[in-house]
C-alpha positions, 0 to 999 in steps of 0.5 A: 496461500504459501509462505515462500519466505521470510527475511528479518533484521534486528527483528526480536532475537535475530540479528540477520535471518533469511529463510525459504520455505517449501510446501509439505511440512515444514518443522522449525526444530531447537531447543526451548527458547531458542527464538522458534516462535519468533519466526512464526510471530514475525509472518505474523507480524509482517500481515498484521501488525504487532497488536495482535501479537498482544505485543508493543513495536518497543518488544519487536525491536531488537534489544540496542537496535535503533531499527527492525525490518521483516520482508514477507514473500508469498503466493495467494491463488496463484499470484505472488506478493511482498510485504515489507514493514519497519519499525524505528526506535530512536526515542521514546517509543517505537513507531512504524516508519515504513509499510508497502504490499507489492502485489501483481497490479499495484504498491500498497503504502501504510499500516493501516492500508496495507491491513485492510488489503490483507485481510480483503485478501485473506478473507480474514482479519487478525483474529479469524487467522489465529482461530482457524490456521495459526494455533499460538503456543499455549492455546491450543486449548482456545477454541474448546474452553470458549463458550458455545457463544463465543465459539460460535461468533469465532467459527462464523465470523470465519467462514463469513457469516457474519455478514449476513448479519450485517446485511439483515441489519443493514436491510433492517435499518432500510426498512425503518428509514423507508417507514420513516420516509412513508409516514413522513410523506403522509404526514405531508399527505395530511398537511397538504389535504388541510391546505386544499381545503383552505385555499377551496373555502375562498372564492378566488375567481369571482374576487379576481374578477372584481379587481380586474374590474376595478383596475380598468376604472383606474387605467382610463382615468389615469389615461385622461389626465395624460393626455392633459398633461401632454398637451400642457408639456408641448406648451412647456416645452415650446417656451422652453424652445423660445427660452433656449433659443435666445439662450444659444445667441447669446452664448454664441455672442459670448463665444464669438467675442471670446474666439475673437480674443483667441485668435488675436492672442494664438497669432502673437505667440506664433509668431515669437515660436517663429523667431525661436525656430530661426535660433534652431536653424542657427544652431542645427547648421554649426552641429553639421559642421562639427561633425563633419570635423570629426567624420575627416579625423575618424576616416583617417584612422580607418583604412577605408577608401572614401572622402569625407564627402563620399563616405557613407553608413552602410560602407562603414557596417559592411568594413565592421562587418568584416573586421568583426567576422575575423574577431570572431574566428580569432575568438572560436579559435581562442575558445578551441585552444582554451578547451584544448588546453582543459582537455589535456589537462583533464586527461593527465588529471584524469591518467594520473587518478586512474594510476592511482586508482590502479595500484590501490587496486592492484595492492588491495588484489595482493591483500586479498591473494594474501587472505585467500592463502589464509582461508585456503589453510583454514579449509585444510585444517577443516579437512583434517578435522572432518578426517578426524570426526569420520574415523571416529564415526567409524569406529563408534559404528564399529564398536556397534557392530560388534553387538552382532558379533555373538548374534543370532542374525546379521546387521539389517536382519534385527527387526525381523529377528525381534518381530519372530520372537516377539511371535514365538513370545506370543505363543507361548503365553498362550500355552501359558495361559492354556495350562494355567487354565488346564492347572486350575481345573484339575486342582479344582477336581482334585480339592472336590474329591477330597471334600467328597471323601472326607464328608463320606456322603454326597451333600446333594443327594446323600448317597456314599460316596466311596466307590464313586468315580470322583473319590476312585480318580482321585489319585489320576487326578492329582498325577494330572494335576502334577504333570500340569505343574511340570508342563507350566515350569517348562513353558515358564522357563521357555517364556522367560528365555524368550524374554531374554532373547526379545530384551537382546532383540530389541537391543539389536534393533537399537544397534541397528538404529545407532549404526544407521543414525551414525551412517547418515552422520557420517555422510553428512560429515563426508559431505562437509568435509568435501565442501572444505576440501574443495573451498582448499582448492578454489581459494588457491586457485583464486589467490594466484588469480588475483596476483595476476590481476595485480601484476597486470593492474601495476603494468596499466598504471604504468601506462596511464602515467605516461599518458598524464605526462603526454597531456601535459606536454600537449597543455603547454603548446596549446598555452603558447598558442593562447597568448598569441591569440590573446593579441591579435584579439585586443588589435580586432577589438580596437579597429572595431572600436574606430568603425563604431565611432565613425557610424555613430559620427555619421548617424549624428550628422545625418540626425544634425542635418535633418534637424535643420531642415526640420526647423526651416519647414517648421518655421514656413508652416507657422507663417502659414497658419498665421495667415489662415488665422487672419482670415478667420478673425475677420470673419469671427469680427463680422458674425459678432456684429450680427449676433449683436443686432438679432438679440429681443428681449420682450420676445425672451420674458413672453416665453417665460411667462408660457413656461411658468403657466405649463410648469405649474399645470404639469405639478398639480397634474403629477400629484393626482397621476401618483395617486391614481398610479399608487391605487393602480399598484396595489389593485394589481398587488392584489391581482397578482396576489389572487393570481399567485393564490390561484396557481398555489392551489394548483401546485398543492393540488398536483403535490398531493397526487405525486405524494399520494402516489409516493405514499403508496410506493413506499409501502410496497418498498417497506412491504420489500425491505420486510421480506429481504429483512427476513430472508437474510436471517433465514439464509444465515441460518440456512448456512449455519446449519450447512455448516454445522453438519459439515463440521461435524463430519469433518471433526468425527474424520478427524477426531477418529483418525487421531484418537483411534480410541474404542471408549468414545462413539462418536461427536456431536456439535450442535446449531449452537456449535455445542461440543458433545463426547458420547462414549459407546455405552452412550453416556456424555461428556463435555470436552473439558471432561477428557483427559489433558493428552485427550483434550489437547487432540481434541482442539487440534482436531477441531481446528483442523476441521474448522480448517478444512471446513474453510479450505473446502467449503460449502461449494468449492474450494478456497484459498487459505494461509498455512496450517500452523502448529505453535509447540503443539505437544506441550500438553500431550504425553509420548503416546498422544504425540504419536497422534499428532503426527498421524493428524500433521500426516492427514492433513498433508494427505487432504491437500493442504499445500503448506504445514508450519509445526514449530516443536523439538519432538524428535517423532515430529522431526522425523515426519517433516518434509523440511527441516529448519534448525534455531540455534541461539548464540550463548554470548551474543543471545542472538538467533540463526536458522539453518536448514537443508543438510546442516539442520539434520546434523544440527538436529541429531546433535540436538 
């Protein structure tokens, strides 16, 4: 993963930022308290959130501000991403008002979403990326103080072994529910082998033959009285016949007689509709002459050719037709002229904002021409002023140069010049320490002979000791001894010139460095300077553009308004034209009024005249039918004379007497049938009963086969569950190890790369990620026993070991988030911070793409690939970040 770049608004202490970053390393420089670690803290806000900033959203807003926002750009395996979070703070408390990830496939929407898309992405949760990548000011210690537990569930949760864990769990918890499920089936299995049993005990086909026995006796009983009850219902229904039929005759006299009153009644009111009807007929012929009055009066008005005898209709359509076709024609061309008339007026409204609009335009290009001018003046007097700081960079590289004025070498001839005498130095210590050696012995010698001569005998063996070589040389040997003194305040005396002319070296080399750091200040002065000088030039050069402009865009208002004023002219002409329009449109519409009265005149008397031949046929056909009424009535007087003569009555009490019988037969009988039918039910309750009995221990019988089967499938999946439970555990403790002796190697790497220190051999970490320091002489020591510089290495070392571990990994690589190092040097002294930058060194060299190292350690800034510079605004206590070339001047002011 590579930060790209990072944009913030009202963002803690930075009102407006925008910074890119590269690959290699990258150090974010300013002085303390200048907002550095803001920026680190808002990519991390922007993947995270503000919890595990150990912050609330109130401290992310800028102090007064109602809203901050941060865009996060990067690249993960290959693919590029935008994060972008707001935070609003109207009221009480702040609250995330937006959150969206745009990744290469889709737009991720909510906190809590796009959360869990990175940490998917990064294989890693908020925690996990301050363990491994982000090393938090202040925490550098974090990792080596935590316990060998805690160390441990940290490094594997990174590198994903803890899930593992939460598969043999996982598997664990399957195996309890598969036991579970197994002895709940065999505990159905006991249950359903009790039923069996039961259901066995009872003799059910021998009881089920007994009822179906049983219920045949019933059925032919039950098929006798049936047979009697239908020969009793024949009879029954025979009278019933008698008793109906005689029934249907006197209804039907009834009816007779009634039609009979009908029909004399229905022709008395036929004939009064048909006296109403002559009334319509009346009525229907003065309606036809009126109309024809107002046809004549309505055709003269016209200037149709016709009579009020030959005209029609359809030649009265057709003339409204036609008339109707020239309104129209008239009406579209009122519509044109109306659209004309808005059109121009449109367009001299129109030329005339567009004039307007041009000389605010041109007036604001004057404005500008005016400003230009003034910047133009302030980029020369900008030009004047780097002048000014280059002569006097120039004389300041003078001025030290003339330290090489009485010196033994050039300028650039300084380094070689100290690291001779720094050699010649260095041999006559030597020397030095050669005669002291030669000094010391002889004086030694010499003291030995002396107390040899004064005693006058050996103290060994007792012998003389006059005339012995020691008390003879004695006088050689403190010539010797003198000359050796000579020999020392000579070399004392060369050692300390050299000492000397090393202090003038060291003087000279830190000339050299002044006269080169004031070199590059100096390119960086010309640099600016040019930039002024060419910002005099351009905006000059765009200030008389924009007169121009001005003067052009004046000539266009001019034009546009003597288009308006066209318009205007060409408006009123088309309004003329609109009121002669207007006329001739109420004289078609009064022509077509007429036509429309005269159809409707014609319609009404063509609708008058059918009226009364309708009431004249009508009146025909009542007389008709009241003449098919007659014959009926005749005939209906004839049938009720008939009826009257059939009718007997002993035949009718003879049948009611036969139906009594039957009807009393047929109650008795059903009485005995319900009986018989109720003892049929329950035997064949019974029989279904056994039946269902029967079928139920077939169903058991078979449910215990399928669950004695289950029951034995079920324990091999507890058998299978057991062997995955255990071979998760021992997969994550296979892993562990792998990993544990990787790390390993990994921290010795790095660990002797950044210490180079002969006290410590080597290493150890342990299965239980144990942190083990042996010295050569064996001895160990914990962690938390080193020296503050030497344990602050320490962890770093192990981070980034943790580091490579991760980007590396067991087999192939992996992507990971920068490498980043918050204010790293807070414990170490200058010596250790040497180190570090050897470990930032290595790290970039193993291939890791981007390194983020937030300090103001200047041995740091010299080793970074890119340089960002944090400077805050005293009055504002606002933030801004610079870079490229205007964060090493900042940097070397700093």
């Amino acid at each position: 993963m590579r930060v790209d770049r990072i944009r913030l608004r009202n963002f803690k202490c930075y009102e407006d930022a925008d910074v890119s970053l590269g690959s290699g390393v990258t150090v974010i420089h300013g002085l303390n308290g200048s907002g550095k670690s803001s920026l680190l803290e808002a990519c991390f806000f922007a993947l995270y959130g503000a919890t595990p900033l150990e912050r609330t959203l109130d401290e992310v807003v800028t102090i007064g501000a109602e809203e901050a926002e941060v865009d996060l750009w990067f690249t993960h395996a290959g693919a590029s991403f935008h994060l972008y979070r707001r935070v609003r703070h109207t009221g009480e408390r702040a609250s995330t008002a937006d959150c969206t990830l745009e990744t290469p496939d889709d737009t991720i929407e909510g906190a809590r979403d796009v959360r869990d898309y990175v940490v998917d992405l990064l294989r890693m949760d908020a925690d996990a990326f301050v363990n491994c990548a982000y090393v938090r000011q202040g925490e550098v210690n974090k990792l080596i103080n935590a316990s060998p537990g805690e160390r441990q569930d940290m490094i594997d949760d990174l590198l994903q072994l803890g899930k593992l864990e939460d598969y043999r769990q996982r598997a664990e918890q399957a195996r309890r529910g598969v036991q579970a499920v197994r002895d709940a089936r065999a505990e159905r299995l006991d249950a359903l082998d009790e039923q069996v049993a039961e259901y066995e005990a009872r003799d059910l086909h021998a009881e089920l033959n007994e009822r179906e026995t049983e219920l045949s006796e019933i059925e032919d009983e039950i098929e006798d009285f049936e047979a009697n009850r239908e020969q009793a219902a024949e009879t029954e229904a025979e009278a019933e016949r008698v008793i109906e039929e005689y029934a249907d005759k006197r209804a039907e006299l009834d009816d007779v007689t009634e039609t009979v009153s009908e029909l004399k009644a229905q022709i008395a009111e036929t004939e009064r509709e048909r006296e109403d009807l002559a009334d319509a007929v009346t009525e229907a012929r003065e309606r036809v002459e009126t109309l024809d009055d107002r046809i004549a009066d309505l055709l003269a008005e016209t200037d149709l050719d016709a009579t009020p005898e030959t005209v029609d209709v359809e030649a009265v359509r057709e003339r409204r037709a036609a008339v109707a076709e020239e309104r129209d024609d008239v009406q579209d061309e009122h519509g044109d002229c109306r659209t004309t008339i808005q059109t121009h007026a449109s367009e001299a409204e129109s030329k005339r904002e567009r004039a307007a609009e041009l000389a605010e335009r041109a007036e604001n290009d004057r404005e500008r021409a005016a400003e230009l001018d003034g910047e133009a003046r302030e980029a020369a007097e900008k030009v004047a002023e780097a002048d000014a700081r280059i002569d006097a960079i120039d004389a300041d590289i003078e001025a030290t140069r003339e330290a090489f004025a009485d010196a033994p070498v050039d300028v650039g001839g300084a380094e070689s010049y100290r690291e001779s005498v720094r050699a010649d130095l260095d041999d006559v210590r030597e020397r030095e320490s050669d005669v002291k050696g030669d000094l010391q012995a002889a004086r030694a010698a010499v003291e030995e002979a002396e107390a040899l001569r004064e005693a006058g005998k050996c103290p060994e063996c007792g012998q003389p000791v006059e005339g012995s070589p020691h008390v003879d040389a004695l006088s050689e040997r403190r010539d010797a001894v003198a000359s050796l003194e000579a020999d020392l305040d000579a070399v004392r005396e060369e050692k300390a010139d050299l000492e000397a002319d090393l202090e003038r070296a060291n003087d000279l080399v830190n000339a050299e460095s002044e006269i080169e750091t004031l070199s590059e200040r100096r390119a960086d002065v010309v640099e600016l300077r040019d930039g002024h000088a060419d910002a005099v030039e351009s905006k000059r050069a765009e200030a008389e553009s924009k007169r121009e402009e001005a003067a052009a865009l004046e000539g266009r208002a001019e034009d546009a308004r003597e288009a308006a004023a066209e318009a205007d002219a060409a408006a009123d002409d088309a309004r003329e034209r609109l009121g002669e329009l207007n006329g001739r449109i109420a004289e078609l519409k009064a022509r077509l009024e007429t036509l429309d009265d005269l159809a409707d005149a014609l319609a009404d008397r063509e609708s008058a005249a059918s009226d009364l031949d309708g009431a004249r046929e009508r009146r025909a056909d009542l007389e008709a039918l009241n003449d098919e009424r007659r014959e009926r009535l005749a005939e209906a007087r004839e049938r009720k004379r008939d009826l009257e003569a059939e009718f007997d009555e002993d035949r009718l009490a003879e049948a009611r007497t036969e139906r009594d019988r039957a009807s009393e037969y047929l109650d008795q009988v059903e009485a005995k049938l319900d009986e018989l039918a109720e003892r049929r039910d329950d035997v064949r309750d019974r029989i279904a009963g056994l039946k269902k009995d029967v079928s139920t221990l077939e169903d058991l019988r078979e449910q215990r086969a399928d669950v004695r089967e289950r029951v034995d499938a079920l324990d091999d999946l507890v058998a299978e569950t057991e062997e995955l439970e255990a071979m998760y555990g021992d997969l994550r403790a296979e892993l562990r190890q792998r990993n544990v002796e990787k790390l390993e190697r990994l921290l010795n790497e790095t660990f002797d790369l950044v210490y180079g220190n002969d006290s410590y051999a080597r290493l150890e970490l342990d299965g239980n990620y144990e942190l083990t320091v042996y010295q050569k002489d064996g001895e160990e020591l914990r962690p938390d026993q080193l020296s503050g510089g030497e344990r602050a290495l320490f962890n770093l070392s192990l981070r980034c070991a943790v580091y490579r571990l991760l980007a590396e990994g067991i087999e192939g690589s992996a992507p990971l988030p920068p490498l980043i190092l918050d204010e790293p040097t807070v414990f170490l002294d200058s010596g250790h911070v040497s180190r570090l930058v050897d470990l930032v060194e290595s790290m970039r060299d193993l291939g890791v793409e981007q390194i983020l190292v937030v300090s103001h350690d200047d041995e740091l800034v010299g080793a970074a690939d890119d340089l960002l510079h944090v400077e805050k605004d005293a009055t504002s206590n606002r933030s801004h970040v610079s870079s490229g070339v205007e964060a090493e001047a900042a940097a070397t002011l700093d």
